[in-house]
N, C-alpha and C positions, 0 to 999 in steps of 0.2 A: 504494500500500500504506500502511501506518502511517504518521502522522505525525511528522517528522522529532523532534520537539519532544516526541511526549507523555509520553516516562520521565524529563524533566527534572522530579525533585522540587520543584525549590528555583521552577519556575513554576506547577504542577499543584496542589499543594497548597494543601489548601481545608476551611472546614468542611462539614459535615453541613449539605446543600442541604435547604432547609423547601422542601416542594413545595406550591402551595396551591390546594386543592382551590374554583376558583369558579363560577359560575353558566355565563359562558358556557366550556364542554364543549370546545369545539374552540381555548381558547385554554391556554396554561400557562407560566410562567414562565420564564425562561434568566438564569443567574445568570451576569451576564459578570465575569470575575477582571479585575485592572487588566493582566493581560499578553492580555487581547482572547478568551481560551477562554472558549468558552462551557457550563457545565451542565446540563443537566435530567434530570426523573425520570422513568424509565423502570421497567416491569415486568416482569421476564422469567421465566416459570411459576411467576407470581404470588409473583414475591419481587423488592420493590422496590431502586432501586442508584439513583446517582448516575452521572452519565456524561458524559462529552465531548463536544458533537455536533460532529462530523468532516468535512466536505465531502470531506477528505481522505483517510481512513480506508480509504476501499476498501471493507468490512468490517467488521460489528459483533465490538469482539474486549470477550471479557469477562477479568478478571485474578482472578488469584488468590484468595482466601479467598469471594470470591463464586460462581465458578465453580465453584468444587468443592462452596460450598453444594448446588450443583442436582442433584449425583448421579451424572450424566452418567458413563458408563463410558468404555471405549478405542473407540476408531475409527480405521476402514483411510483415512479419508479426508482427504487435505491439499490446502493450497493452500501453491503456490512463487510468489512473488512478488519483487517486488525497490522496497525504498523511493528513495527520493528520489535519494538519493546512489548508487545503485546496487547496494549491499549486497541481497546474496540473502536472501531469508527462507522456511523451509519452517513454515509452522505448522497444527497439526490441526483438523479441521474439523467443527465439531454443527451438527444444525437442530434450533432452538427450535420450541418447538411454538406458542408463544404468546408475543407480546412487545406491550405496551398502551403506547402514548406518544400522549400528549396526549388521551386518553381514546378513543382508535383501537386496535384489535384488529392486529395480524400475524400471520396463520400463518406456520407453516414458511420460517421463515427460518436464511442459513447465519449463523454464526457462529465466530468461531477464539478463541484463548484465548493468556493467554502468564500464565508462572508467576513475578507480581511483583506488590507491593503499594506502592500510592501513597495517600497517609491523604485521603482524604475521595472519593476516585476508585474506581468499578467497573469503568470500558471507558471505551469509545468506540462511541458511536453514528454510522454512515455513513448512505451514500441511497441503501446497495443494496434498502431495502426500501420507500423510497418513492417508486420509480418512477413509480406509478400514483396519486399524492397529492399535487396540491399545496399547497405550504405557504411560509411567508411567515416570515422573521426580521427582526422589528423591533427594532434599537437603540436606538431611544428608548423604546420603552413596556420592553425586555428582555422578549419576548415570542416565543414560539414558534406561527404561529399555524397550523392548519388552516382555510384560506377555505370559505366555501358557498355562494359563488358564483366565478364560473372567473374568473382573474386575467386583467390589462387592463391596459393602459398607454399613453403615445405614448410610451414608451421603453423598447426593447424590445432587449437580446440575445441575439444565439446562442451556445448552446453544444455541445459535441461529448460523447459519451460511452465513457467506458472501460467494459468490462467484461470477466471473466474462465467463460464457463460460467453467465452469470446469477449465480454466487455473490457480484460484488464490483459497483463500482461507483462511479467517477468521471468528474469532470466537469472541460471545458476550455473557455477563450475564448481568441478573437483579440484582441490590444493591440499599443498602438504604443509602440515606445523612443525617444524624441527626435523624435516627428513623421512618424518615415522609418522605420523597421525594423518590421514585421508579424513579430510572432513569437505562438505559440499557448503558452499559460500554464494549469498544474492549478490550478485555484482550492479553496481549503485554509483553511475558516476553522480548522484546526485547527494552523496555524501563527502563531495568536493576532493583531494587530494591526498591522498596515502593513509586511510582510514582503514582501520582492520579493527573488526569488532568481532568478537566470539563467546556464545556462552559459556556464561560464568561456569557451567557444569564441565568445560576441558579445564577446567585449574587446575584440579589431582589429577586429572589425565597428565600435563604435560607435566606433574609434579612438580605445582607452586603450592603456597598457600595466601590466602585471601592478606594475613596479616603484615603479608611481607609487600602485596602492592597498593599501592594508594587508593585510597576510597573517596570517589567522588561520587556525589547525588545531583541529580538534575529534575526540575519538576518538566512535566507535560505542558505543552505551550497551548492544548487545547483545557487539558483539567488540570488545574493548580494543587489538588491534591493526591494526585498520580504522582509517586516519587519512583525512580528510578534508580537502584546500587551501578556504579560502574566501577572494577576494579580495577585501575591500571598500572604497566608493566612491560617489560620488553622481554621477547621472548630470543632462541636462537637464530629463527626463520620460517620464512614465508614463502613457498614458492610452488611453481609449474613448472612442465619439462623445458618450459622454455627461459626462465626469469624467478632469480631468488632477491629477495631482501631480507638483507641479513640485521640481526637483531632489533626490529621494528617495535616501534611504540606502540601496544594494544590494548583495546579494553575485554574485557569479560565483563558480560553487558548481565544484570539477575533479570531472567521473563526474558529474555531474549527467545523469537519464535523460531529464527534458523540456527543451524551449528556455525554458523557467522554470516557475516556481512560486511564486503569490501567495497572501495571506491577501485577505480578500473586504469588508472592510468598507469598506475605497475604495473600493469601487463605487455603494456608498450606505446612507442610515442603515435603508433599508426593502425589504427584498428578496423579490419573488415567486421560486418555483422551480417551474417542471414542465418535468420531467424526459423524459417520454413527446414531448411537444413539441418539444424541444431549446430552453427557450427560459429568461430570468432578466426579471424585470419591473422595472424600476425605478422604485417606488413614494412614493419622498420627493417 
């Protein structure tokens, strides 16, 4: 569901994304913030917004003053989900008749809404609706790209897929913790840059203890009295057959609903996705 991260103001907050309109059609800009979020423009019944792009997301949710631009009346229909830490969330649900990214057409796609304003933010853009697209995020150029010819690599991962009713839509890989533990991870560029979160339940697995990493709590930015344990701590490593980071900053999240959740740019500076496939290309 939503990212754990995105109603933090004090990291979200951004100017007014220049989007730039260039030659080649299938490519568009990603404005990355120094906290690793990524931007772009998006158009949803031809009214442009700024937005998040979410690996994480689930779901394209649109906010406040923009959403209501669009007119959209009541609807009998929602989705129950539950974010990262486990927090329930019931939010209401439209289908966009039309949403344009990267000079690409969507119909009817689902979307939910939440009634909050972050200055220079519309939503959040997820990959429930490019399933059948793939596309490529490159770090060095900051580029969003739609390929036109089918992605390729000798370094190739799998990945696994969530979804809810076709409305939502995420994505998972296997990595290893110190060489020896296989655990399956939401990969989440929308938890910004080098973010490894895992439950608190591998502590004794990788043989820590709670009292030896720092204990922070953080409240629910939707319910103030949601408290969340994070333990943190550095472990020996992180890695895929292709890419290790060694001694990284982690948490062991308590209620954490997967065996963790990362941000995705360790994986590399150039990333294919198709999603139909199940597969992530590693293109650096």
């Amino acid at each position: 569901m939503f990212t754990q991260s995105f109603i933090k103001r004090s990291v979200l907050t951004a100017s007014v994304f220049l989007y730039s309109s260039v030659a080649l059609a299938q490519k568009t800009p990603l404005q990355i913030l120094a906290s690793g979020h990524m931007l772009v423009e998006a158009e949803i019944e031809g009214k442009k917004g700024n937005f998040i792009f979410d690996t994480g997301a689930g779901i394209n949710l649109l906010l406040g003053n923009f959403y209501k631009s669009l007119g959209q009346k009541e609807t009998y229909n929602y989705l129950t989900a539950f974010r990262a830490t486990g927090e329930k969330m019931t939010v209401p649900l439209f289908k966009s008749k039309e949403i344009t990214l990267n000079g690409k057409k969507f119909k009817d796609t689902w979307y939910a809404t939440y009634d909050t304003e972050i200055k220079g933010i519309d939503g959040l853009i997820s990959l429930a609706m490019l399933y059948d697209t793939e596309f490529i995020i490159d770090y060095t150029t900051k580029e969003l790209i739609f390929p036109k010819e089918k992605l390729k690599s000798n370094k190739v991962m799998d990945i696994q897929l969530s979804t809810n009713a076709d409305q939502s839509l995420d994505i998972s890989t296997y990595i290893l913790l110190n060489n020896t533990y296989k655990v399956n991870v939401l990969l989440d560029s929308g938890s910004g840059n080098d973010s490894f979160w895992f439950s608190d339940r591998l502590i004794s697995t990788l043989g820590l203890k709670k009292e030896n990493l720092q204990l922070r709590e953080q409240k629910s930015e939707f319910n103030p009295d949601l408290i969340t344990k994070f333990y943190v701590g550095n472990i020996p490593s992180v890695s895929t057959p292709f890419v290790t980071v060694e001694k990284p900053k982690v948490s062991f999240v308590e209620g954490l609903i997967y065996e963790g959740k990362t941000s995705i740019n360790w994986l590399g500076k150039k990333l294919g996705f198709n999603l139909k496939e199940k597969k992530i290309y590693i293109l650096d």
